[in-house]
Chimera marker file (.cmm) of the C-alpha trace (Angstrom):
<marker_set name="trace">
<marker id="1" x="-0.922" y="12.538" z="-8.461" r="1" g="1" b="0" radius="0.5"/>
<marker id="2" x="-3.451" y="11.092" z="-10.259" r="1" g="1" b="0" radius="0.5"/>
<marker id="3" x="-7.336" y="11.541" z="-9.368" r="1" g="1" b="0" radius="0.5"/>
<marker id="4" x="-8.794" y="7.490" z="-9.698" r="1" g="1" b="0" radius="0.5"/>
<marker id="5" x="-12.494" y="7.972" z="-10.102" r="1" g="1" b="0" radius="0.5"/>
<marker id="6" x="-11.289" y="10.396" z="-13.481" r="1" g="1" b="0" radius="0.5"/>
<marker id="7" x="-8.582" y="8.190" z="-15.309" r="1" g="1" b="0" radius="0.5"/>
<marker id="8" x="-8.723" y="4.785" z="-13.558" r="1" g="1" b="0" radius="0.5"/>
<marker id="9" x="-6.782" y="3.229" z="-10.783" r="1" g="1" b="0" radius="0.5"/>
<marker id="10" x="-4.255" y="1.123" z="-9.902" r="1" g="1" b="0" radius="0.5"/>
<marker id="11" x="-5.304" y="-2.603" z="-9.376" r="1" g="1" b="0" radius="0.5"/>
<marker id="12" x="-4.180" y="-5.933" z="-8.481" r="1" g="1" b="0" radius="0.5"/>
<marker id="13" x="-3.086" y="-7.672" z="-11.357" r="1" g="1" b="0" radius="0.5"/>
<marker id="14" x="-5.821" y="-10.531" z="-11.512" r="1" g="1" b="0" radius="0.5"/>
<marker id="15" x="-8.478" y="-8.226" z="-11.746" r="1" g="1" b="0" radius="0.5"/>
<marker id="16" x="-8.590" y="-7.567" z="-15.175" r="1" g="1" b="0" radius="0.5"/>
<marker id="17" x="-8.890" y="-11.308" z="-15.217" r="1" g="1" b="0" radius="0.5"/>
<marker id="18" x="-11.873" y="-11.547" z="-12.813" r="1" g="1" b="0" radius="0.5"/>
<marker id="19" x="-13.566" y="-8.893" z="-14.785" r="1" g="1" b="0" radius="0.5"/>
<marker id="20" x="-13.418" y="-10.874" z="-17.812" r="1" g="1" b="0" radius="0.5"/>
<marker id="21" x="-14.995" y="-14.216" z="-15.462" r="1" g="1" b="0" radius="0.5"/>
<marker id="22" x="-17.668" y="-12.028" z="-14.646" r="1" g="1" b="0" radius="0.5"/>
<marker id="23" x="-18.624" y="-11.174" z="-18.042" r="1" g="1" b="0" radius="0.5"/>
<marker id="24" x="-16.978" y="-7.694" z="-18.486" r="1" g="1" b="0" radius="0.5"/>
<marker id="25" x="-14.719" y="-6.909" z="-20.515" r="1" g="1" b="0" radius="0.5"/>
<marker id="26" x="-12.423" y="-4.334" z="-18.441" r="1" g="1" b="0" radius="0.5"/>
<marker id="27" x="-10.435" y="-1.436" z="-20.749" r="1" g="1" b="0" radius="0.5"/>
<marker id="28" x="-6.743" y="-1.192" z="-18.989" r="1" g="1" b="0" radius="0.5"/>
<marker id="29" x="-3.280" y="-0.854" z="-19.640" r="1" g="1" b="0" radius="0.5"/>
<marker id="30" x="-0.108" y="-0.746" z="-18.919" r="1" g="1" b="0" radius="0.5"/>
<marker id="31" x="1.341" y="2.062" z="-16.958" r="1" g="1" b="0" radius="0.5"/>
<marker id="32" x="4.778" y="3.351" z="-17.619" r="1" g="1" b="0" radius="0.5"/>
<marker id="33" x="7.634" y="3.771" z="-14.608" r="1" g="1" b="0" radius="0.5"/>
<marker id="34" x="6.776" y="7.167" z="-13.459" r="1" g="1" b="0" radius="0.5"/>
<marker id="35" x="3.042" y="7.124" z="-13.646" r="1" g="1" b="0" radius="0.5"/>
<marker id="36" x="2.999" y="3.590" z="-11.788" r="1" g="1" b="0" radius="0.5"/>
<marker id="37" x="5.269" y="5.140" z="-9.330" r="1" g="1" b="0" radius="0.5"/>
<marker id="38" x="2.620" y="7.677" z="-8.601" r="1" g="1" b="0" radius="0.5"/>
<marker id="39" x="-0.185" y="5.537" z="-8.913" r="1" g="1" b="0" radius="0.5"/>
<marker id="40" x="1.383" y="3.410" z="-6.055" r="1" g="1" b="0" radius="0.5"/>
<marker id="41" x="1.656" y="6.347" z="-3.734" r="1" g="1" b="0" radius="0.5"/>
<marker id="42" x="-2.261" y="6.813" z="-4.979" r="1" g="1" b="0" radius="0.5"/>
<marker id="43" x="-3.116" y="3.452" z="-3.954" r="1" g="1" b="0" radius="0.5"/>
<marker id="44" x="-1.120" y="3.919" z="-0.645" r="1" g="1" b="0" radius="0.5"/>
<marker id="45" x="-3.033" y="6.791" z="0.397" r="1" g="1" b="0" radius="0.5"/>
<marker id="46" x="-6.426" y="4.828" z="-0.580" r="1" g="1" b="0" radius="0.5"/>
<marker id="47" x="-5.731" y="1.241" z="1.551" r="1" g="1" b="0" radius="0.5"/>
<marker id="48" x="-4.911" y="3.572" z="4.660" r="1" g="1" b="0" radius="0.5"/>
<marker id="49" x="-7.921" y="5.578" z="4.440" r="1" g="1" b="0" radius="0.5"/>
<marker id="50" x="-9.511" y="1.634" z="3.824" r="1" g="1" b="0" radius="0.5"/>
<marker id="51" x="-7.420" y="0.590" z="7.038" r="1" g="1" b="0" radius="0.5"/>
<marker id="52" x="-8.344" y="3.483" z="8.891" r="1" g="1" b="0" radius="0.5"/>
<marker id="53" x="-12.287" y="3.145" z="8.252" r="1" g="1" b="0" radius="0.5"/>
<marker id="54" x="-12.238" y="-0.266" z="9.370" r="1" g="1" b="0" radius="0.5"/>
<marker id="55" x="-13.694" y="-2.136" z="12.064" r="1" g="1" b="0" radius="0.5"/>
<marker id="56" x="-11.755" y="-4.234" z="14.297" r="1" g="1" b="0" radius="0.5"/>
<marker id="57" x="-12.684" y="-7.537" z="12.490" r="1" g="1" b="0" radius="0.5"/>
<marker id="58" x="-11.809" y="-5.997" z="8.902" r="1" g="1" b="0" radius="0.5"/>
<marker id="59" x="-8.867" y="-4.297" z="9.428" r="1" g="1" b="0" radius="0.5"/>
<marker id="60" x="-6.648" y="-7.290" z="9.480" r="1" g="1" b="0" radius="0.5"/>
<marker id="61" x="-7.820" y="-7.623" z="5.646" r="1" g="1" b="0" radius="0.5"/>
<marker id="62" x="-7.451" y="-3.989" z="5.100" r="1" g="1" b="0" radius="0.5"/>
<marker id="63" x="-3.828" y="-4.090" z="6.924" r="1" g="1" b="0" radius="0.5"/>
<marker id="64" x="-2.649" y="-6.553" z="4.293" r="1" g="1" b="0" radius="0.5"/>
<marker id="65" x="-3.610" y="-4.878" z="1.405" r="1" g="1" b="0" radius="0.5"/>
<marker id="66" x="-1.716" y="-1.843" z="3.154" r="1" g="1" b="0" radius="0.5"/>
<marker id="67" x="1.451" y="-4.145" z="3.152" r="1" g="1" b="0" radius="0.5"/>
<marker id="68" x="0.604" y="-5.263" z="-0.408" r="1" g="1" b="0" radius="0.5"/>
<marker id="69" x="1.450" y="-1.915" z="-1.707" r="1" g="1" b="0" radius="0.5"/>
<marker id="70" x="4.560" y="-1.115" z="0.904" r="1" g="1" b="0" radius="0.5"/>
<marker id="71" x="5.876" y="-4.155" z="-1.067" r="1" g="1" b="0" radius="0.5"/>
<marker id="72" x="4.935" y="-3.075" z="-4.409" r="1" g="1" b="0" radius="0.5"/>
<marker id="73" x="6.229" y="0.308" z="-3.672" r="1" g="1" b="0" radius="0.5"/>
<marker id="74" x="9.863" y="-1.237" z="-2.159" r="1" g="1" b="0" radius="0.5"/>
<marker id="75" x="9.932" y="-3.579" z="-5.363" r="1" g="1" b="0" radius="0.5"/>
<marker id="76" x="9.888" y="-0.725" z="-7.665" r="1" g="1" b="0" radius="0.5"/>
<marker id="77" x="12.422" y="1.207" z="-5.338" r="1" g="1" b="0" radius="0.5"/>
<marker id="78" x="14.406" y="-1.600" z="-5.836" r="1" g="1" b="0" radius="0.5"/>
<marker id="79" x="14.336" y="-2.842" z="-2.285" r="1" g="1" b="0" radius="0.5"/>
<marker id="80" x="13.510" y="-6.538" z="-1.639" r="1" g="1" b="0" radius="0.5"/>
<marker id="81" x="10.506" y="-7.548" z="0.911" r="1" g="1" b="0" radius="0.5"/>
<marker id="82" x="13.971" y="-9.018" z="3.400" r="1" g="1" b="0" radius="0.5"/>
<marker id="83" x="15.887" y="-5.773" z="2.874" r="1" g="1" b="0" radius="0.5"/>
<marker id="84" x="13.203" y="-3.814" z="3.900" r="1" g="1" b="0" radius="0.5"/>
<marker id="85" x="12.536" y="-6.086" z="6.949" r="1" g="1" b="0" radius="0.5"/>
<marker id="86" x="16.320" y="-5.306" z="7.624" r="1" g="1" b="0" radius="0.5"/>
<marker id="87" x="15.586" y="-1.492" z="7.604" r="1" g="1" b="0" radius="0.5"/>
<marker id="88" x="12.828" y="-1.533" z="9.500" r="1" g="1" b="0" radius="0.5"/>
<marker id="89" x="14.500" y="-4.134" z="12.402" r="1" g="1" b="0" radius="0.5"/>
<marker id="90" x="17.532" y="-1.382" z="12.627" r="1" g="1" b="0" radius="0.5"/>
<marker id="91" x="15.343" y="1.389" z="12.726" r="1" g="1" b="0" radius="0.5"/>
<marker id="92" x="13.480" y="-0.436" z="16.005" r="1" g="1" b="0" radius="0.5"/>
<marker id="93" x="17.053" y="-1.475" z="17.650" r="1" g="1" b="0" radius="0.5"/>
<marker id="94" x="17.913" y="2.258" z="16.981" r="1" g="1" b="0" radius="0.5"/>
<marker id="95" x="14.859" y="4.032" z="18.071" r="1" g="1" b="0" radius="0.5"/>
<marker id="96" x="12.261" y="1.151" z="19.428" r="1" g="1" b="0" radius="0.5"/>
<marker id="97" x="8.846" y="0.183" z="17.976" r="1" g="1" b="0" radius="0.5"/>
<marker id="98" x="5.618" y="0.864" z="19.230" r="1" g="1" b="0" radius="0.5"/>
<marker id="99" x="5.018" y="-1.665" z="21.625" r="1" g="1" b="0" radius="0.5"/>
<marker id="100" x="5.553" y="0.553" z="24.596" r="1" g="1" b="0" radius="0.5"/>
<marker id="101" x="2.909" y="3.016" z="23.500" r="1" g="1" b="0" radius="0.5"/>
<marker id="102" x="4.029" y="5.663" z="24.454" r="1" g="1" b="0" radius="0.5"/>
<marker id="103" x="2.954" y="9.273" z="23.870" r="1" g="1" b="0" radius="0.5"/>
<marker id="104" x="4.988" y="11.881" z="23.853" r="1" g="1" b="0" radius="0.5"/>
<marker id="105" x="3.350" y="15.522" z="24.718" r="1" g="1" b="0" radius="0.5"/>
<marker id="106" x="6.417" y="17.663" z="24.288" r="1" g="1" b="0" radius="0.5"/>
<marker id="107" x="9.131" y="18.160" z="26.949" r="1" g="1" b="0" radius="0.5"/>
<marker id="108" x="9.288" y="20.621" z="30.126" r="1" g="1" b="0" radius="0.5"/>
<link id1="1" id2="2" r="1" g="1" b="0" radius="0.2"/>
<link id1="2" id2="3" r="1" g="1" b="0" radius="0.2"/>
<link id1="3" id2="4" r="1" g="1" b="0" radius="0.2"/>
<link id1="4" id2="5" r="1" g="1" b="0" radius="0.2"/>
<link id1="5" id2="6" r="1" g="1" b="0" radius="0.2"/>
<link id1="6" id2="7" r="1" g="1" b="0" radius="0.2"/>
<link id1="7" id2="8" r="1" g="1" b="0" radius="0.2"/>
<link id1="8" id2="9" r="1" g="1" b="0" radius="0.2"/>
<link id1="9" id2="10" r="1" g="1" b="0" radius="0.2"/>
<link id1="10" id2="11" r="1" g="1" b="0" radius="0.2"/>
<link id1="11" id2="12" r="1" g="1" b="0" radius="0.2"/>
<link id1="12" id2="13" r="1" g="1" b="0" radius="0.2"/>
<link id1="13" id2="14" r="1" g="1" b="0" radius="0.2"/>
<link id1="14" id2="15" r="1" g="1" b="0" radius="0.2"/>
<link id1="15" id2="16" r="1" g="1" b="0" radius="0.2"/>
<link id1="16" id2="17" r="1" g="1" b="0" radius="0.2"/>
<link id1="17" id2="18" r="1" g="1" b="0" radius="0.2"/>
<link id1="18" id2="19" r="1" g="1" b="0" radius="0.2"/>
<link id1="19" id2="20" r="1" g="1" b="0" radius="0.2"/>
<link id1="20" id2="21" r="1" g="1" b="0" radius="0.2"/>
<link id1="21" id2="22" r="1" g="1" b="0" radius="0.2"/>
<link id1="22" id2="23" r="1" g="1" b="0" radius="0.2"/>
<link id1="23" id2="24" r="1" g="1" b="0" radius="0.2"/>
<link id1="24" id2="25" r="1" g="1" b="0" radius="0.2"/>
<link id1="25" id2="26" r="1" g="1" b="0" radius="0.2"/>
<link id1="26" id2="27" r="1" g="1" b="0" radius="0.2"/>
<link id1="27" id2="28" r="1" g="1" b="0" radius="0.2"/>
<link id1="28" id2="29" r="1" g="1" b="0" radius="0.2"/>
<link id1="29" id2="30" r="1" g="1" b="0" radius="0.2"/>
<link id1="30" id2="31" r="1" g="1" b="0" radius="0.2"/>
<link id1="31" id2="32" r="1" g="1" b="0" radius="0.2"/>
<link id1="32" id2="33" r="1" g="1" b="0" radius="0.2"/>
<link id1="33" id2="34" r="1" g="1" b="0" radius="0.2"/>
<link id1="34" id2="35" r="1" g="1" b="0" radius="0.2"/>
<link id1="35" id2="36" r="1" g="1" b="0" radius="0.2"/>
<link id1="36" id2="37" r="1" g="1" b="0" radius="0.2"/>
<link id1="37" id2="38" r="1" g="1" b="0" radius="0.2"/>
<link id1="38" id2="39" r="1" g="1" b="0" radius="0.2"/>
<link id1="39" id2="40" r="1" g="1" b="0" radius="0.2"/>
<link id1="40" id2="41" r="1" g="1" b="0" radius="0.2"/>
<link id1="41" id2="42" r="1" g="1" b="0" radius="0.2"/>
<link id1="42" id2="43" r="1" g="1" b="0" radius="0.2"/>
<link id1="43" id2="44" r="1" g="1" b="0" radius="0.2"/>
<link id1="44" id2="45" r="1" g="1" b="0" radius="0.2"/>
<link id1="45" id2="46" r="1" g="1" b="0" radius="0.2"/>
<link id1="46" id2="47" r="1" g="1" b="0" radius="0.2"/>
<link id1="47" id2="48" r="1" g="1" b="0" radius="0.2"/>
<link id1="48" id2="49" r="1" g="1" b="0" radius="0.2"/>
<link id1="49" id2="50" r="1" g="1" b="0" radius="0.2"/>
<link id1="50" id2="51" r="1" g="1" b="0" radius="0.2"/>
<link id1="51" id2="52" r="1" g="1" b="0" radius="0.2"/>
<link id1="52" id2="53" r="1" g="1" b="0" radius="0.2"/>
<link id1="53" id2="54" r="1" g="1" b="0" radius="0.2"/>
<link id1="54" id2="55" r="1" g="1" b="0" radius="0.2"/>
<link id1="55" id2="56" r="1" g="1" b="0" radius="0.2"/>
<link id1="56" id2="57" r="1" g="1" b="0" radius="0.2"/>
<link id1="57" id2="58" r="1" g="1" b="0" radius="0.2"/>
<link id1="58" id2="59" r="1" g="1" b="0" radius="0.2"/>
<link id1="59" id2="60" r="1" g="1" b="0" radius="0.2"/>
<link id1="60" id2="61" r="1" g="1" b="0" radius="0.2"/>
<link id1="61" id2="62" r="1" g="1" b="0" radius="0.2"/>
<link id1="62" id2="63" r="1" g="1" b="0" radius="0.2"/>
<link id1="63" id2="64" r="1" g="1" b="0" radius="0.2"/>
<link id1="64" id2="65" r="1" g="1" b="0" radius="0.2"/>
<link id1="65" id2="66" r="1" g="1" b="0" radius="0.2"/>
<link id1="66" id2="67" r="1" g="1" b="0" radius="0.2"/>
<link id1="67" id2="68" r="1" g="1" b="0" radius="0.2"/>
<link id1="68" id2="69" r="1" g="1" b="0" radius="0.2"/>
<link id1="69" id2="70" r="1" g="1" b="0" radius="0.2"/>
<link id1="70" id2="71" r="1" g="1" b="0" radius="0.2"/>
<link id1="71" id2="72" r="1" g="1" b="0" radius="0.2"/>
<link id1="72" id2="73" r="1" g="1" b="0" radius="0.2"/>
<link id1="73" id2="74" r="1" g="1" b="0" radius="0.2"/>
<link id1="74" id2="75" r="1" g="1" b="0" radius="0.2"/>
<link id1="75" id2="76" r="1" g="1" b="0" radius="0.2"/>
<link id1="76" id2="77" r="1" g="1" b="0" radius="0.2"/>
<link id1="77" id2="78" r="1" g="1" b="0" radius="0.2"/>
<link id1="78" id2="79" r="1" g="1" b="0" radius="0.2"/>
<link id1="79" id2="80" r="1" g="1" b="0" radius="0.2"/>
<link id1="80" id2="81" r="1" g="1" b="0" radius="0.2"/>
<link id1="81" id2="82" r="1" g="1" b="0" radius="0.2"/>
<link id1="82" id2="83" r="1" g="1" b="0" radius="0.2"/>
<link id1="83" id2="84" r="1" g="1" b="0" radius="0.2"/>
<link id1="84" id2="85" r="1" g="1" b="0" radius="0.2"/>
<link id1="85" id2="86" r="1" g="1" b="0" radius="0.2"/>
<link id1="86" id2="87" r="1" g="1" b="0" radius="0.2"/>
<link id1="87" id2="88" r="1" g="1" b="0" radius="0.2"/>
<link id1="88" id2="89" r="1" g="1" b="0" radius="0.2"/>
<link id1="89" id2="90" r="1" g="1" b="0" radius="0.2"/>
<link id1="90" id2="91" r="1" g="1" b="0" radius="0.2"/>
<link id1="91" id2="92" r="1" g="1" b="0" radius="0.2"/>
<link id1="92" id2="93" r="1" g="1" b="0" radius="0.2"/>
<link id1="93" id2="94" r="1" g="1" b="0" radius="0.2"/>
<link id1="94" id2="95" r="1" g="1" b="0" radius="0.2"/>
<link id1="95" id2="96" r="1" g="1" b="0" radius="0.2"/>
<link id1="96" id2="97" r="1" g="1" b="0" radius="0.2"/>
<link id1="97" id2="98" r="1" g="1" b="0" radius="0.2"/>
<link id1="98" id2="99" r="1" g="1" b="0" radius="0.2"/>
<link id1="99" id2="100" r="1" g="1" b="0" radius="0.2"/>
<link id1="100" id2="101" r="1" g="1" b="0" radius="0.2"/>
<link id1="101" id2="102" r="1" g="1" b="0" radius="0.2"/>
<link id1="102" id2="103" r="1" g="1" b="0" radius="0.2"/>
<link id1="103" id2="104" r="1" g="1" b="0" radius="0.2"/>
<link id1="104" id2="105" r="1" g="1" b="0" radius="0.2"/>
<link id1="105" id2="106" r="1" g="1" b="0" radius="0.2"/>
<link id1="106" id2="107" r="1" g="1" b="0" radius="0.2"/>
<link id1="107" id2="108" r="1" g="1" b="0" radius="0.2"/>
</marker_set>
């Protein structure tokens, strides 16, 4: 994995262009398959911490930036935002969701 705060981070791709509207000039590039794969699982990692840290009336926000990189990370899998609906919708018919909250403490 890669450490952000030493050698960058992964960002959404207008920010390079917001930079440059704000009267930066930002130094990026391009990363190849394996490092962006890695870089994902980075960023991944960072919005959940993000999500997690939030209050009530940010986390929405925070929740979509989560499912920004779940789709990133199924794009590059090669896994389409309606395939991986269908996984996740066969999973719950299989084994529920999460609606029930339940909490399982182990059995007897």
């Amino acid at each position: 994995m890669y450490r952000n705060d030493e050698y960058g981070k992964l960002v959404r791709d207008r920010i390079p262009q917001i930079i440059r509207e704000n009267g930066s000039d930002p130094v990026t590039y391009i990363a190849g398959p394996e490092e962006y794969r890695n870089r994902l699982r980075d960023k991944l990692g960072e919005e959940i911490a993000e999500f997690l840290a939030a209050d009530d009336a940010k986390a929405p926000e925070e929740l979509a930036d989560v499912l920004e990189v779940v789709h990133a990370i199924a794009a590059d899998l090669g896994i389409d935002t309606h395939q991986l609906e269908k996984i996740r919708e066969d999973k719950a018919n299989k084994r529920g969701g999460f609606a029930g909250r339940i909490v399982w403490t182990g059995n007897d």
